[in-house]
C-alpha positions as CSV (number, residue, x, y, z in Angstrom):
1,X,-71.5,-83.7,-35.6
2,X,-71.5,-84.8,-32.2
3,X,-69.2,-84.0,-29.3
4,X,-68.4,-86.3,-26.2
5,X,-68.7,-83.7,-22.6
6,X,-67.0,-85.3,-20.0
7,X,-69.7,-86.2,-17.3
8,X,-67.0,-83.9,-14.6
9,X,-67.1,-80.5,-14.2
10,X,-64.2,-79.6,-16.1
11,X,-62.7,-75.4,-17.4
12,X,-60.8,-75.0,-20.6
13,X,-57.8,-73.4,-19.5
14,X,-54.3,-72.0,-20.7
15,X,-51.0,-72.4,-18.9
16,X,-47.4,-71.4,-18.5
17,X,-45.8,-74.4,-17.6
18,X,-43.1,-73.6,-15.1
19,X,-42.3,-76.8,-13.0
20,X,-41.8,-80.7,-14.1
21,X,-40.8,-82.6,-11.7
22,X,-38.8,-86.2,-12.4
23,X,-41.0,-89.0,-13.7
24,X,-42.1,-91.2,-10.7
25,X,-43.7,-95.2,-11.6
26,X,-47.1,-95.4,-10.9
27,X,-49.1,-98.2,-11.2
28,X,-51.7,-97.0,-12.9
29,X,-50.0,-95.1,-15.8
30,X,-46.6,-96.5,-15.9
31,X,-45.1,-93.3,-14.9
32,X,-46.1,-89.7,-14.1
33,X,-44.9,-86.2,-13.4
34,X,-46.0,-83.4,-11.7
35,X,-46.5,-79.9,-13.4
36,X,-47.6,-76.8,-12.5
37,X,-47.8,-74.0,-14.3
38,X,-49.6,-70.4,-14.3
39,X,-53.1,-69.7,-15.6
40,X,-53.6,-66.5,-18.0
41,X,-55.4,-65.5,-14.9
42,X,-52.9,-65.3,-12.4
43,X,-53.4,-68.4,-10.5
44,X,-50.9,-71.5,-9.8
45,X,-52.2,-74.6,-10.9
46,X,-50.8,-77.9,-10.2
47,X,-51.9,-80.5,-13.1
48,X,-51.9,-84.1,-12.1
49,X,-51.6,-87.0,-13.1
50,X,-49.5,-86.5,-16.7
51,X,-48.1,-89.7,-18.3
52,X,-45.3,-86.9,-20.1
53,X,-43.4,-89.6,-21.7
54,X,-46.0,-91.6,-23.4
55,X,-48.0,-88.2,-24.7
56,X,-48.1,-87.8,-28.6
57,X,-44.8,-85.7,-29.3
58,X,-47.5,-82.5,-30.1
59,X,-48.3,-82.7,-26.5
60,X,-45.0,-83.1,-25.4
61,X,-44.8,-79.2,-23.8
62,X,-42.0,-78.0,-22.2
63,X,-40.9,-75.4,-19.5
64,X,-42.3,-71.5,-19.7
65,X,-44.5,-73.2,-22.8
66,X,-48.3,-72.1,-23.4
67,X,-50.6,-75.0,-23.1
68,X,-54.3,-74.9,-23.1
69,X,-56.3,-78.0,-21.9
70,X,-59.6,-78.9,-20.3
71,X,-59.3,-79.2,-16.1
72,X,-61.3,-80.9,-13.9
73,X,-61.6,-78.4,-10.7
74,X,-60.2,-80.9,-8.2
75,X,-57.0,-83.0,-8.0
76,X,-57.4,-86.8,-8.5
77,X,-58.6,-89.0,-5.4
78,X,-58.2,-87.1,-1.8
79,X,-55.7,-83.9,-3.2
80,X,-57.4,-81.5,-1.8
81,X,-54.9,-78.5,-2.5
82,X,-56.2,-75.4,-3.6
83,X,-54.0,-75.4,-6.7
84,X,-54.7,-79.0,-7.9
85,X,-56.8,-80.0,-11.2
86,X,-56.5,-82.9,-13.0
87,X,-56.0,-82.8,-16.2
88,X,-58.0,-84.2,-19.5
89,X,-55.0,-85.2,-21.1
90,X,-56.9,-85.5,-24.5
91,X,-57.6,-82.1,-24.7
92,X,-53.8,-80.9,-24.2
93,X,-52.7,-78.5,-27.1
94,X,-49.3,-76.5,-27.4
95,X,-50.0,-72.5,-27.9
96,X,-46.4,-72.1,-29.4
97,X,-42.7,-72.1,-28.6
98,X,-41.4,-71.5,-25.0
99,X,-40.9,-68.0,-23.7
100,X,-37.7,-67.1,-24.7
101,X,-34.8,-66.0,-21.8
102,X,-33.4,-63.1,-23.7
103,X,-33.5,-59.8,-21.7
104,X,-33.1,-61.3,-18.7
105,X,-35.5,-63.2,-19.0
106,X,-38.0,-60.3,-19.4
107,X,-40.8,-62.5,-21.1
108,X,-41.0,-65.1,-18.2
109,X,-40.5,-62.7,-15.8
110,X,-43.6,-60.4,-17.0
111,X,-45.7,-63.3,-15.9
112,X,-43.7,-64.3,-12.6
113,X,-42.4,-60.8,-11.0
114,X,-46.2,-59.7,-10.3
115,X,-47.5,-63.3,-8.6
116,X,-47.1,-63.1,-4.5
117,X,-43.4,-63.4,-2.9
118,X,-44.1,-64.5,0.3
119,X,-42.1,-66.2,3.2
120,X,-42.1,-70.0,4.0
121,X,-43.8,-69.3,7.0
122,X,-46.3,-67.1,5.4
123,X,-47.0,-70.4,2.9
124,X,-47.6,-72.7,5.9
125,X,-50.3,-70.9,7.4
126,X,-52.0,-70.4,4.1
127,X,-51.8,-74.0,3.8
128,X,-53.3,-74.4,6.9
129,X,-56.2,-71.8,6.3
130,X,-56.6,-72.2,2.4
131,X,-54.7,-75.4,1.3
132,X,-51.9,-73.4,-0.9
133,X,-49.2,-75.3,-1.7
134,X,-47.9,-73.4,-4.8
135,X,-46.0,-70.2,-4.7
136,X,-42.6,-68.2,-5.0
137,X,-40.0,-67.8,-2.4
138,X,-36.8,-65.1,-2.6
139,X,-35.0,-65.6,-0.2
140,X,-34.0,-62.4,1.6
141,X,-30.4,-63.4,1.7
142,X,-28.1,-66.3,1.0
143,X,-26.0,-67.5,3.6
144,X,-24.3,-70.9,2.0
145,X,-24.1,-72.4,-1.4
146,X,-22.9,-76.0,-1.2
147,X,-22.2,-78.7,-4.2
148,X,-21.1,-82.0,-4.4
149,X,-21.1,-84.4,-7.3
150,X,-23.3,-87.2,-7.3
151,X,-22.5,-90.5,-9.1
């Protein structure tokens, strides 16, 4: 038996998926999203490009799901962000159901509480020294809420 290596340098990896953002056309691949997700390690990832839509339904993951997949070490073309890898889509396999919210969310939050909480300026002068884009915010207090419908 024989087994095709991509030519890239490329890291099996496994990821909470956390973020999705709203499918966006794209010449190439009809349309993509987004993701990013946690490693088992620790780190935020950003996984780019995903055609989500037109995946097989057993790689259709969702949010706070386990996913393991091969990642190349760089984002496509000139993404040079610390967190991005692009994904080799073929490799994508679901490690289960989604974390569940019960306790609080006490599953999810295992993984999320211990990641950095930094400020926004903090963030934009690591992404001026280290290229982070990918991180967690709390606000230290909230002084508005607004809605409004949308049509």
């Amino acid at each position: 038996m024989s087994v095709s290596i991509p030519s890239e340098s490329h890291q099996r990896t496994k990821v909470l998926i956390t973020v999705m953002t709203y499918p966006l056309p794209s010449r190439g691949y009809q349309e993509l999203i987004c993701t990013a997700g946690i490693s088992e390690s620790g780190e935020w990832v950003r996984l780019y490009p995903i055609d989500y839509r037109y995946r097989p339904s057993n790689q259709q993951f969702r949010k706070y799901q386990w996913v393991e997949l091969d990642l190349v070490l760089r984002g496509a073309g000139n993404d040079n962000r610390k967190e991005s890898r692009r994904p080799l889509l073929e490799s994508l396999r679901i490690l289960g159901d989604p974390l569940p919210t019960a306790n609080g969310w006490a599953a999810r939050r295992a993984i999320i509480d211990p990641l950095p909480h930094l400020t926004l300026n903090q963030y934009k002068r690591r992404y001026e020294t280290e290229r982070v884009s990918l991180g967690i915010v709390r606000p230290t207090r909230i002084l508005d809420l607004k809605i409004t419908p949308a049509s």
